[in-house]
C-alpha positions as CSV (number, residue, x, y, z in Angstrom):
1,X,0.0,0.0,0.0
2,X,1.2,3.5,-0.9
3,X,-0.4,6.5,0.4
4,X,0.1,9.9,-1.1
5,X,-1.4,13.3,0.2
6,X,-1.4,16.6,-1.8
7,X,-3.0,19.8,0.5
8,X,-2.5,21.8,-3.1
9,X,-1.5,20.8,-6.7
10,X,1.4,19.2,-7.6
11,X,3.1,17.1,-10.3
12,X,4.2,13.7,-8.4
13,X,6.2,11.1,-10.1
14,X,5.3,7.3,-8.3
15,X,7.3,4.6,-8.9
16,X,4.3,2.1,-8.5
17,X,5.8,-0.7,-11.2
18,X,9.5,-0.8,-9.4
19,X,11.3,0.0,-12.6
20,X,13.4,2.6,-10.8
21,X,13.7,1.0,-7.1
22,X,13.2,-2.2,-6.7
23,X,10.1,-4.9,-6.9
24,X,6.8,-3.4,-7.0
25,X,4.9,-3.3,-3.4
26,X,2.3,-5.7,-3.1
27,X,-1.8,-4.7,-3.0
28,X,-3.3,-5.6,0.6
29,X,-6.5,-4.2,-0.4
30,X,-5.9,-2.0,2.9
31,X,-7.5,1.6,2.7
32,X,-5.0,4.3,2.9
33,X,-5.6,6.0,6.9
34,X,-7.8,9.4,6.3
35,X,-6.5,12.3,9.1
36,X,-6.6,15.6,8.5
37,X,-4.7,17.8,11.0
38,X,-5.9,21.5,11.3
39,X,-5.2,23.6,8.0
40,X,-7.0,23.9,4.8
41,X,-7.6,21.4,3.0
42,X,-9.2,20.5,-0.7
43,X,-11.7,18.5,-0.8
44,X,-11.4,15.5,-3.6
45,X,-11.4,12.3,-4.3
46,X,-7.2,12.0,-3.7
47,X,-7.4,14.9,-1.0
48,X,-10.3,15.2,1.5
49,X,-12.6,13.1,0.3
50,X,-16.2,14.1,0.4
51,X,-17.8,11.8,3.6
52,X,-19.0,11.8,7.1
53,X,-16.0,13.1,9.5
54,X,-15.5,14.3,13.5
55,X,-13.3,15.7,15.4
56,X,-13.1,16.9,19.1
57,X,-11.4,19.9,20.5
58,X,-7.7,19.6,21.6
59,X,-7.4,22.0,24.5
60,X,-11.2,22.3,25.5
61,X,-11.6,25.7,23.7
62,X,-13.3,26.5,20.4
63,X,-13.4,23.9,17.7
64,X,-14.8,25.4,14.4
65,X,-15.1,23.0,11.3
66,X,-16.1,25.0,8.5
67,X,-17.2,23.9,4.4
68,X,-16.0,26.6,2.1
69,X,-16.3,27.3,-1.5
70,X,-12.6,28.6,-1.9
71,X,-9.7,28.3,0.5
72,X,-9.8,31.6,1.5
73,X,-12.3,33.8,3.2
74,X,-14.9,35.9,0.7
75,X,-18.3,36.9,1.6
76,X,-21.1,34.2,1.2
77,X,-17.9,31.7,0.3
78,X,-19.1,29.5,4.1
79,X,-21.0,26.8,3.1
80,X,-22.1,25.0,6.3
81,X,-20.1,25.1,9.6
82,X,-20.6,23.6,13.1
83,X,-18.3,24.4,16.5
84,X,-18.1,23.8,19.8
85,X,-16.7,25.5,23.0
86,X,-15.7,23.1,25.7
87,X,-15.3,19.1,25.9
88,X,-17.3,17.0,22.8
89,X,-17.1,15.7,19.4
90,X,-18.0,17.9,15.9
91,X,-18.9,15.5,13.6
92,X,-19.9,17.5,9.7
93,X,-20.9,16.0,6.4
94,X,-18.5,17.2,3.4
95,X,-20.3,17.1,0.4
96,X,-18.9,16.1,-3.0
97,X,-19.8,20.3,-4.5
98,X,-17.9,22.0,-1.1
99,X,-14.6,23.3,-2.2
100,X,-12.3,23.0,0.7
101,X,-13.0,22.3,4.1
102,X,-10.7,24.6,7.0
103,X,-10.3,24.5,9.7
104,X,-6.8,26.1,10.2
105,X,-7.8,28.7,12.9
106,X,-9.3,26.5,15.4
107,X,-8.2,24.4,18.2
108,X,-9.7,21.1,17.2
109,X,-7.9,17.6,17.0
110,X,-7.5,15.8,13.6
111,X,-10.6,15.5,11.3
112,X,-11.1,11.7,10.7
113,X,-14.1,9.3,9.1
114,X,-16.9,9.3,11.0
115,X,-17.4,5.5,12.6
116,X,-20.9,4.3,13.8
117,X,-21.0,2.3,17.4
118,X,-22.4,-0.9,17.5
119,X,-25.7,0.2,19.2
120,X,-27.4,3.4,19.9
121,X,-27.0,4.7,23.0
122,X,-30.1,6.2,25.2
123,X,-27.9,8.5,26.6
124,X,-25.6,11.4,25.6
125,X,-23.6,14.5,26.9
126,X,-22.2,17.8,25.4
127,X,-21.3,17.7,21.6
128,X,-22.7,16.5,18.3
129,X,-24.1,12.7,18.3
130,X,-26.1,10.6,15.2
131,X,-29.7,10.0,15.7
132,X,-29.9,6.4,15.3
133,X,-26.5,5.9,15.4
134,X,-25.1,7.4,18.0
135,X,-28.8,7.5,20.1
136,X,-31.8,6.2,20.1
137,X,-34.5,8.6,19.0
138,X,-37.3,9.5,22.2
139,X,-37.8,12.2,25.0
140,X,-34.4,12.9,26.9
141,X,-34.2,15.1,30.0
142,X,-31.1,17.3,31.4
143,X,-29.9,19.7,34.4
144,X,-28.4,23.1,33.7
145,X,-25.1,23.6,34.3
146,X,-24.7,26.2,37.0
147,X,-23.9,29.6,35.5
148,X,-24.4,28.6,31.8
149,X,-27.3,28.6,29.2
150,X,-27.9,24.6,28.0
151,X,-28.1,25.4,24.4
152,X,-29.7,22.4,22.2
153,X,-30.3,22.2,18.2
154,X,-31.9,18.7,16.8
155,X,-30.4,18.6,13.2
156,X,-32.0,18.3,9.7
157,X,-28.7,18.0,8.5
158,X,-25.2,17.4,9.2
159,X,-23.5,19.5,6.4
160,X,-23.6,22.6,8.9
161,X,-26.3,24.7,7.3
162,X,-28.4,26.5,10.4
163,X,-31.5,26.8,8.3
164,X,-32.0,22.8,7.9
165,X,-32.3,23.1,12.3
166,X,-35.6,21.2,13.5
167,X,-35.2,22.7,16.7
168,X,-32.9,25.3,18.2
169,X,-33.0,26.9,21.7
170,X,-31.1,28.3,24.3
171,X,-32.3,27.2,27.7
172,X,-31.3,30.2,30.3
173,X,-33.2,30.0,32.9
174,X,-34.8,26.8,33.7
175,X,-32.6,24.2,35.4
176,X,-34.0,21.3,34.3
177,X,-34.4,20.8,30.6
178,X,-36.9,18.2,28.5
179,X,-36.3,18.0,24.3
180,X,-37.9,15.3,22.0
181,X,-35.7,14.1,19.1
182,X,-37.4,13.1,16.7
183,X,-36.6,9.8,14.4
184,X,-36.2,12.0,11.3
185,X,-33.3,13.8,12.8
186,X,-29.7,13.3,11.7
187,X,-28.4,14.3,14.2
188,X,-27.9,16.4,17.8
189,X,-25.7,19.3,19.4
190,X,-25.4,20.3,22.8
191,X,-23.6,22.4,25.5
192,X,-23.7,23.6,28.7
193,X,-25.9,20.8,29.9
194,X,-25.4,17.8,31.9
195,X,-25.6,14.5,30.6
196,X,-29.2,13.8,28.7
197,X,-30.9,10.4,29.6
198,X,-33.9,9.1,27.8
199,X,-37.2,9.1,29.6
200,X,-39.5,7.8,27.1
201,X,-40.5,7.5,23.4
């Protein structure tokens, strides 16, 4: 197996047949590892391929993963883009039309493929999770963290874009918190909450 990553264009020259070096390598069949460290970053079949991906911040700060047209900044050039302050995972669909995806600025771990668990689980804490994938779909209940708002979205999509949100809010005042998510969801993001346990369908 040879792996070969390319954050811009270039002209590479690959020995693959072994005229030059030696004996060709042999084909495992074994996929080439996919981890992309902060930076900018093309997205392509031989570069970032388009797919399902997460990360997790790397010091507990902000951890922005942004879809882009172009790879730099230009107004209306953000395509979709989901973050998150504090400990959890930010998991983002990158679709085949997005550009590049960057996340150079922000203090996140390595973007890698998104893997399902074996089962759903009927409980969750602060970050991005799968609806049923990641959790079971049903009622879930929550305590306030003291001096912070428990902010929760259920997702239409996981591609980043606000406007597909089935349900958004910001709950600032009550310390115990109650959200349905629904089967049709993709997916879930929360902070400043404790850990959400399902209560019923």
């Amino acid at each position: 197996m040879v792996c070969v990553f390319a954050s811009t264009d270039v002209e590479l020259i690959v020995d693959v047949a072994g005229y030059l070096s030696g004996p060709a390598p042999v084909d495992t069949g074994a996929e080439c590892p996919r981890e992309f460290a902060p930076g900018t970053h093309p997205v392509g079949q031989y570069q970032l391929p388009p797919g399902r991906y997460v990360t997790s911040n790397g010091d507990g700060s902000m951890c922005e993963v942004p879809r882009w047209t172009g790879p730099t900044w230009v107004p209306g050039g953000q395509l979709g883009s989901f973050g998150l302050i504090g400990e959890g995972r930010v998991i983002i669909d990158v679709l085949p039309s997005d550009g590049y995806v960057n996340f150079e600025f922000s203090r996140c771990n390595p973007l890698v493929p998104y893997v399902a668990p074996k089962e759903p689980a009927t409980t969750f804490g602060s970050g991005m999770h799968v609806v049923n994938l990641d959790i079971v779909p049903g009622t879930y209940r929550a305590q306030r963290l003291p001096n912070l708002s428990c902010g929760f979205r259920v997702l239409g999509t996981l591609d980043g874009r606000r406007s597909t949100d089935l349900f958004s809010d910001t709950f600032a005042a009550e310390n115990q918190v109650t959200v349905a998510v629904p089967a049709n969801a993709r997916g879930v993001w929360t902070s400043g909450c404790t850990d959400f346990v399902r209560i019923g369908p």
